[in-house]
C-alpha positions as CSV (number, residue, x, y, z in Angstrom):
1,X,-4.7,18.5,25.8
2,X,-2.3,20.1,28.4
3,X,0.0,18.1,30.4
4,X,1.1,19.1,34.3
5,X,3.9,20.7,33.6
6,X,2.5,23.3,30.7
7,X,6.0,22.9,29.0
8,X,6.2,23.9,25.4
9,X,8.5,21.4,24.0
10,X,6.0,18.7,24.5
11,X,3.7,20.6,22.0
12,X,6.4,21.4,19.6
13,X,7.2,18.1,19.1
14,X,3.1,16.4,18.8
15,X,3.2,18.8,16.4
16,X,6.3,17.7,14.0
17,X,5.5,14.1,14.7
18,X,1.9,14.7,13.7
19,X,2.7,16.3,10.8
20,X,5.4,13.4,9.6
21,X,2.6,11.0,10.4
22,X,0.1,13.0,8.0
23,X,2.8,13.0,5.5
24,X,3.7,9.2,5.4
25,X,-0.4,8.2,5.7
26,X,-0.8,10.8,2.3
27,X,2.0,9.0,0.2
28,X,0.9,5.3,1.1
29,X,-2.7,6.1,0.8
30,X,-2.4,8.1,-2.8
31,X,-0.4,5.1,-4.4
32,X,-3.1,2.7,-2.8
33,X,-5.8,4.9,-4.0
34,X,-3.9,4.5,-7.8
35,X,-3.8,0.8,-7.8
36,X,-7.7,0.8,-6.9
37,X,-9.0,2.6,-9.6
38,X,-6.7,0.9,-11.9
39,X,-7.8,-2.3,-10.8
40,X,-11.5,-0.8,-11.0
41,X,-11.1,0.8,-13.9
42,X,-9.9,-2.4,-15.5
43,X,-13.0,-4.5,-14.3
44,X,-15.4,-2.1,-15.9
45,X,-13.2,-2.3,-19.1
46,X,-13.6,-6.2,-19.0
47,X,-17.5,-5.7,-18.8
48,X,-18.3,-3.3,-21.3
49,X,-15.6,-4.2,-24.1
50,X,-17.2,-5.5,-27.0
51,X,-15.6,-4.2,-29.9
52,X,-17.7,-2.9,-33.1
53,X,-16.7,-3.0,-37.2
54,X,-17.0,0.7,-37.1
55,X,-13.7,0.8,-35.1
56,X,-11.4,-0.4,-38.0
57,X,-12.4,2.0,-40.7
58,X,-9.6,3.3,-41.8
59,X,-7.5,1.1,-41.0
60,X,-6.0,-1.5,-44.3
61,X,-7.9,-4.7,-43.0
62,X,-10.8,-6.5,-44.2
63,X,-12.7,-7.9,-41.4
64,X,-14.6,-11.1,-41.8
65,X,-18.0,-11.3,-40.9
66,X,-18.5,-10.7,-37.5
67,X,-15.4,-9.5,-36.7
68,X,-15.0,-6.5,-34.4
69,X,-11.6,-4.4,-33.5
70,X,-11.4,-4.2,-30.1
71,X,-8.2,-1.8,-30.0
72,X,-5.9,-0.3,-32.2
73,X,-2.1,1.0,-31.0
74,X,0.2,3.1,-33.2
75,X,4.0,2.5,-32.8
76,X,4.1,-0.9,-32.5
77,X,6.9,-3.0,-34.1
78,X,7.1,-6.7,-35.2
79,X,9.8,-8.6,-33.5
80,X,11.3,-12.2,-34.3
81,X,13.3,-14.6,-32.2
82,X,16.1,-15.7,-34.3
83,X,16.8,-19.0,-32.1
84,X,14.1,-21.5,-31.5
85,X,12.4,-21.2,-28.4
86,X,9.1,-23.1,-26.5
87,X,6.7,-20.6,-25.0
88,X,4.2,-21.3,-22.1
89,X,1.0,-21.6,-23.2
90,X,-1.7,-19.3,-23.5
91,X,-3.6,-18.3,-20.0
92,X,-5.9,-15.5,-18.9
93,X,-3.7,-14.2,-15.8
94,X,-4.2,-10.9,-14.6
95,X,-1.1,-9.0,-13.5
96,X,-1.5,-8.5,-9.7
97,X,0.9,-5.0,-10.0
98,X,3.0,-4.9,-13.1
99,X,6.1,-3.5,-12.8
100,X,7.7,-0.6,-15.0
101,X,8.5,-1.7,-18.8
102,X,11.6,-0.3,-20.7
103,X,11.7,0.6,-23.7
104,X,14.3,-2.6,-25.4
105,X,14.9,-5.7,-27.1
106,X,15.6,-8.6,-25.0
107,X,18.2,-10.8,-26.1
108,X,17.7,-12.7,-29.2
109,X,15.3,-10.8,-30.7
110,X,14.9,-8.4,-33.8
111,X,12.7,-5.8,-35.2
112,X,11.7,-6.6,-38.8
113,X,9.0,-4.4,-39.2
114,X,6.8,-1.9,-37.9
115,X,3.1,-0.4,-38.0
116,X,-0.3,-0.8,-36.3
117,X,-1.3,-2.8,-33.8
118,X,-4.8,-4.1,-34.4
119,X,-7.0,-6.3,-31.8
120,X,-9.9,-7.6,-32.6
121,X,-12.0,-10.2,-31.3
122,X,-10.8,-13.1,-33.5
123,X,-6.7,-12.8,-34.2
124,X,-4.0,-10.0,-33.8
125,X,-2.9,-8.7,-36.2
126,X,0.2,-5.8,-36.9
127,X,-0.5,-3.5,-40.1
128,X,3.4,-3.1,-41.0
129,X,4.8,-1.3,-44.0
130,X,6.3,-4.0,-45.4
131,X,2.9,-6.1,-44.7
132,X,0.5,-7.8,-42.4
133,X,0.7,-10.6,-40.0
134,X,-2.0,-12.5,-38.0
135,X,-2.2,-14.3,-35.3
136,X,-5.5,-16.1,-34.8
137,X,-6.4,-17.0,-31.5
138,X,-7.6,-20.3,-32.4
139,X,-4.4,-21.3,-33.5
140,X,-1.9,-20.0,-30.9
141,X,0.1,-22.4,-29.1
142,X,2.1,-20.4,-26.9
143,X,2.2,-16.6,-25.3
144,X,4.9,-14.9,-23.4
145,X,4.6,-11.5,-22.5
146,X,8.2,-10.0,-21.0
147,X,8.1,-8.8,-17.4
148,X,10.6,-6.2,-17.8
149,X,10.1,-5.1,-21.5
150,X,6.8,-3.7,-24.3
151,X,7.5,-7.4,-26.0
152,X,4.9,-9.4,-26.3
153,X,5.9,-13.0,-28.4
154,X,3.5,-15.7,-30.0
155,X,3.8,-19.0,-31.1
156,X,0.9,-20.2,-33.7
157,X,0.4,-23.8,-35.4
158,X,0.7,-22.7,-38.9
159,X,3.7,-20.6,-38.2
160,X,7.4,-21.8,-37.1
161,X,9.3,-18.5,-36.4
162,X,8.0,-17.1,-33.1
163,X,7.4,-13.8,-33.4
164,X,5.6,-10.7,-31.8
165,X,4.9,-7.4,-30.9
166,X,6.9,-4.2,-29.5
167,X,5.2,-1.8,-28.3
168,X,4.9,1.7,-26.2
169,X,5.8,1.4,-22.9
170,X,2.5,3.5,-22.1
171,X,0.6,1.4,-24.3
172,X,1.9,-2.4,-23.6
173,X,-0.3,-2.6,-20.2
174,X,-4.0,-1.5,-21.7
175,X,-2.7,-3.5,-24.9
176,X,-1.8,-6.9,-23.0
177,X,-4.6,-6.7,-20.8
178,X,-7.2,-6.4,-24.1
179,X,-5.4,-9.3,-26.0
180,X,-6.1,-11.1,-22.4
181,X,-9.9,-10.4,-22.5
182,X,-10.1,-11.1,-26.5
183,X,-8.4,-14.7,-26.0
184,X,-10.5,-15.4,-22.9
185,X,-13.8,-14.6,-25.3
186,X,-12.2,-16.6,-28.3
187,X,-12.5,-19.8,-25.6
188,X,-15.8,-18.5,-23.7
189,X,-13.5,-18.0,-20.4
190,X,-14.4,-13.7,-20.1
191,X,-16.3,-15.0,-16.7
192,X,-12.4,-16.2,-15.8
193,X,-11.0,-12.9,-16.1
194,X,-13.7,-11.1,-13.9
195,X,-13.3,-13.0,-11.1
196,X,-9.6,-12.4,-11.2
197,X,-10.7,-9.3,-10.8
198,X,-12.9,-9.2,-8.2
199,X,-10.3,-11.5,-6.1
200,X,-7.5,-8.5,-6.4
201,X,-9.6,-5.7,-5.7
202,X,-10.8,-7.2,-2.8
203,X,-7.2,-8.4,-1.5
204,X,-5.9,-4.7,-2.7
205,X,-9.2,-3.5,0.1
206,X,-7.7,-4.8,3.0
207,X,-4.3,-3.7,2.3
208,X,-5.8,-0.2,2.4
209,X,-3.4,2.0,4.9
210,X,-4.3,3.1,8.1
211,X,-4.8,6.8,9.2
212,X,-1.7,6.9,12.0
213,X,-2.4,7.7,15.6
214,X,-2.3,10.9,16.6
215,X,0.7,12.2,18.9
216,X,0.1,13.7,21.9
217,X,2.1,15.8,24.2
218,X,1.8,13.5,27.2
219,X,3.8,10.8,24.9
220,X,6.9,13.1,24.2
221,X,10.0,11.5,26.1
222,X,13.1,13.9,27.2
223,X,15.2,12.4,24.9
224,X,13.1,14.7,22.2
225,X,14.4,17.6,24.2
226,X,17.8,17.1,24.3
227,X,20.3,18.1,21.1
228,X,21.1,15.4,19.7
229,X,18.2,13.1,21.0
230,X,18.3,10.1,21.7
231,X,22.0,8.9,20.8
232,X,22.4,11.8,23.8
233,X,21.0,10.5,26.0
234,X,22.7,6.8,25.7
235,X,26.0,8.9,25.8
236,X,25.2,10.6,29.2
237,X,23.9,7.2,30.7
238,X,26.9,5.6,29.6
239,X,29.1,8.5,31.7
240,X,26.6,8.0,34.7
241,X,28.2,4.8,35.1
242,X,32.3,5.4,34.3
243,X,32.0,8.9,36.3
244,X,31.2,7.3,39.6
245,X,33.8,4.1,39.2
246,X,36.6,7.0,38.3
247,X,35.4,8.9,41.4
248,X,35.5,6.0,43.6
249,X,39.5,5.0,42.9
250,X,40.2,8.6,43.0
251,X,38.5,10.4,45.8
252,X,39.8,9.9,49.0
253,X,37.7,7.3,51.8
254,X,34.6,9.4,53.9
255,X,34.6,9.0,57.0
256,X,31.2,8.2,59.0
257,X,31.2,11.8,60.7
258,X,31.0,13.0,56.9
259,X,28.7,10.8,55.8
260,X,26.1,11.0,58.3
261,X,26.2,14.7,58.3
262,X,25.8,14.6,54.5
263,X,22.7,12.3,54.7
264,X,21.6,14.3,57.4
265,X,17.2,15.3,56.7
266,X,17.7,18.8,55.6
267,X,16.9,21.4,58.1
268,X,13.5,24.0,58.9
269,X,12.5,25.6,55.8
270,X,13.9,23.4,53.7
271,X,12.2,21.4,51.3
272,X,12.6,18.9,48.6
273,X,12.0,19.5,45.1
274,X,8.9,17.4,44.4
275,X,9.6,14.2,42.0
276,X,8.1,14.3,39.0
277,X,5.5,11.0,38.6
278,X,5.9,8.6,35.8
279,X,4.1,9.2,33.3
280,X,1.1,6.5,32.2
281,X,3.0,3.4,30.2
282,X,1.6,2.7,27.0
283,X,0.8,-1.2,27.1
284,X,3.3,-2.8,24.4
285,X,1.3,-6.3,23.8
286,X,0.0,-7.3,20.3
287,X,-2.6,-4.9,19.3
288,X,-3.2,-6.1,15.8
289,X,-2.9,-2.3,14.1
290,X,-4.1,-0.5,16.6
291,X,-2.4,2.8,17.7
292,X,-0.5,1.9,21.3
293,X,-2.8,3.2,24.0
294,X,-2.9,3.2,27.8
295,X,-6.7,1.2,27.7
296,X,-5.1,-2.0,26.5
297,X,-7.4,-1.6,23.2
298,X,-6.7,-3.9,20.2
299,X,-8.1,-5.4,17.2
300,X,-7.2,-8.8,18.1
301,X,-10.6,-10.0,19.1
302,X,-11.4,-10.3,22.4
303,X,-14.1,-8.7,25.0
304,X,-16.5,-6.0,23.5
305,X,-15.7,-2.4,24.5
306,X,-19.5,-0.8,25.5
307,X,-17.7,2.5,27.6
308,X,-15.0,3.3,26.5
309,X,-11.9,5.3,28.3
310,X,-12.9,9.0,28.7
311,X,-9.2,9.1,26.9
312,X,-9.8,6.9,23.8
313,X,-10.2,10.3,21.8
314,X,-6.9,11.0,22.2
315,X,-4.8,7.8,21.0
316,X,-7.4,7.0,18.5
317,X,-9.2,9.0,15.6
318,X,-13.0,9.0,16.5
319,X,-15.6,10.4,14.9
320,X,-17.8,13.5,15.1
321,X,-20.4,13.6,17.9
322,X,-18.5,10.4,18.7
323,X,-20.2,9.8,22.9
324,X,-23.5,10.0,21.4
325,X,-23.0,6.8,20.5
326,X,-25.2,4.0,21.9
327,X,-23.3,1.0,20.8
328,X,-19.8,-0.6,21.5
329,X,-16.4,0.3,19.9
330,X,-15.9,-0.2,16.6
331,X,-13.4,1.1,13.7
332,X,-14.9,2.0,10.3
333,X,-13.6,1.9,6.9
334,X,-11.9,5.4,6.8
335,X,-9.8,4.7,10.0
336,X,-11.9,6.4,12.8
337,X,-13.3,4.7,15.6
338,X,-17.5,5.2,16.4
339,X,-19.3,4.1,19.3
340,X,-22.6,3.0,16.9
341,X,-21.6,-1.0,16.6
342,X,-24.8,-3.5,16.7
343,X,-26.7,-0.2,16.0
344,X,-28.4,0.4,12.7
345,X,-26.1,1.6,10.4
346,X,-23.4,1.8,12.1
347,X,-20.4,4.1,11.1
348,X,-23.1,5.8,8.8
349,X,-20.9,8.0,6.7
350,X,-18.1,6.5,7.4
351,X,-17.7,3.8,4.8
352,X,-19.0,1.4,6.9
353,X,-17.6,-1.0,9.9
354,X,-13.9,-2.6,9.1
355,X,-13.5,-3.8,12.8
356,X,-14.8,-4.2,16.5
357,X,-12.2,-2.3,18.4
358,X,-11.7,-5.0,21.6
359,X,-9.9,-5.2,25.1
């Protein structure tokens, strides 16, 4: 797209604020793209965990009978809280984005042992070397896992001490999220934890980021030209207004012979430079996400857009063979706008319709 004036600059700087946007959409879109396959990946762990008896040979336990080991994690470390303390009681929570764990001790509490971590689908249970300790599901009262550190602690009826785990930091997310699903099947709540689930990966889909508008050359202001940009600029305006108030106490009074003859139409031959027209405002109202654009388009609801600007394609992303469209304006799933909305299929290979694009 060329503007009138077939100046460089403008393209220079479409260019650099293209490639800025493309960087800032790739960041924001690969830590989105994390979260949802952790968050999917999790769901089909809480389908097909089951456990088996097979999984704990080798390990010093005796299972009972029908007892499987659901997971087993190296490196942990049994921990005691030396005061007395009340924890919350047991619930099947699902951390919406846990944050980072480090690797300590919070206050009050000691390591006494350390060895295996074993879950299975009746108790926990921590293989040290200076022996075993369980903690049957049936029997816990309370279960506190630490926001900011591996430490998981666990109250039981038959026990007074609280006590608990330290593991891994790699390990304590998969770990807590196991001894989650185990306690929810211990009480015939598994159900519980799926729909937990389901609810965050479908709030986590409509966060998903938006690819950015492209820049075009007709939107570059002067202010991009000049060294120094726009705080420049704001510096020259700000002389345009003390230069002339100087010049008027200083300068001596014109008289009227001078300052007809100065206003005077300029002569044969001469002409005036023409003045350059304003270029099209972008419309500045609520427009819901949508890139700003001179068609007044939103996603705010409103009227149907059937034919479209013959412009639309370059403010917004559209797709492929996008006027042989025989629908109205819509934007699909992957950010680019189609012209195929109350069609069949619409935004076929597109991930489907997100939005009707409105005016």
């Amino acid at each position: 797209m060329t503007d009138s004036t077939g100046s460089t600059w403008r393209y220079t700087w479409a260019r650099q604020q293209n490639e800025r946007r493309r960087r800032a959409y790739r960041t924001v879109e690969r830590a989105w793209r994390r979260r949802d396959d952790e968050l999917r990946r999790l769901r089909a762990l809480a389908v097909g965990l089951q456990g088996t008896a097979a999984a704990g040979v080798g390990l010093p336990l005796a299972l009972g009978p029908g007892e499987a080991v659901l997971r087993a994690v190296p490196g942990a470390q049994l921990v005691e809280v030396r005061h007395t303390t009340v924890l919350p009681a047991p619930d099947l929570v699902v951390e919406a984005e846990p944050g980072p764990l480090r690797h300590r001790l919070p206050d009050g509490v000691r390591i006494t042992d350390a060895g295996i971590a074993v879950v299975t689908n009746r108790r926990l249970v921590l293989l040290g070397g200076r022996g075993r300790r369980d903690w049957a599901y049936g029997r816990m009262t309370g279960l506190l896992h630490d926001p900011a550190a591996p430490v998981t602690l666990i109250q039981v009826l038959d026990r007074r001490q609280t006590s608990g785990v330290l593991l891994p930091p790699g390990a304590a997310a998969e770990f807590r999220f196991v001894l989650t699903l185990a306690f929810a099947d211990a009480i015939e709540q598994r159900p519980a934890v799926l729909a937990q689930l389901d609810e965050l990966i479908a709030l986590h889909a409509e966060s998903a980021p938006f690819r950015p508008a492209i820049a075009t050359p007709a939107q570059a202001r002067i202010s991009a030209r000049v060294p120094g940009g726009r705080r420049t600029v704001a510096v020259a305006a700000a002389l345009t207004l003390v230069v002339p108030a100087v010049l008027v106490e200083s300068d001596p009074p014109v008289t009227p012979e001078v300052a007809s003859a100065a206003t005077a139409a300029p002569g044969p031959g001469v002409t005036r430079p023409p003045q350059p027209s304003p270029s099209p405002s972008v419309v500045r109202e609520r427009r819901c996400g949508a890139p700003a654009n001179p068609m007044g388009y939103d996603y705010c609801g409103g009227e149907r857009v059937r034919e479209p600007d013959h412009r639309i394609c370059d403010w917004f992303d559209c797709v492929p063979q996008f006027w042989a469209g025989r629908g109205y304006l819509v934007l699909c799933r992957d950010g680019a706008v189609s012209l195929t909305g109350g069609q069949p299929k619409p935004c076929a290979g597109h991930d489907g319709v997100r939005r009707t694009v409105d005016r």
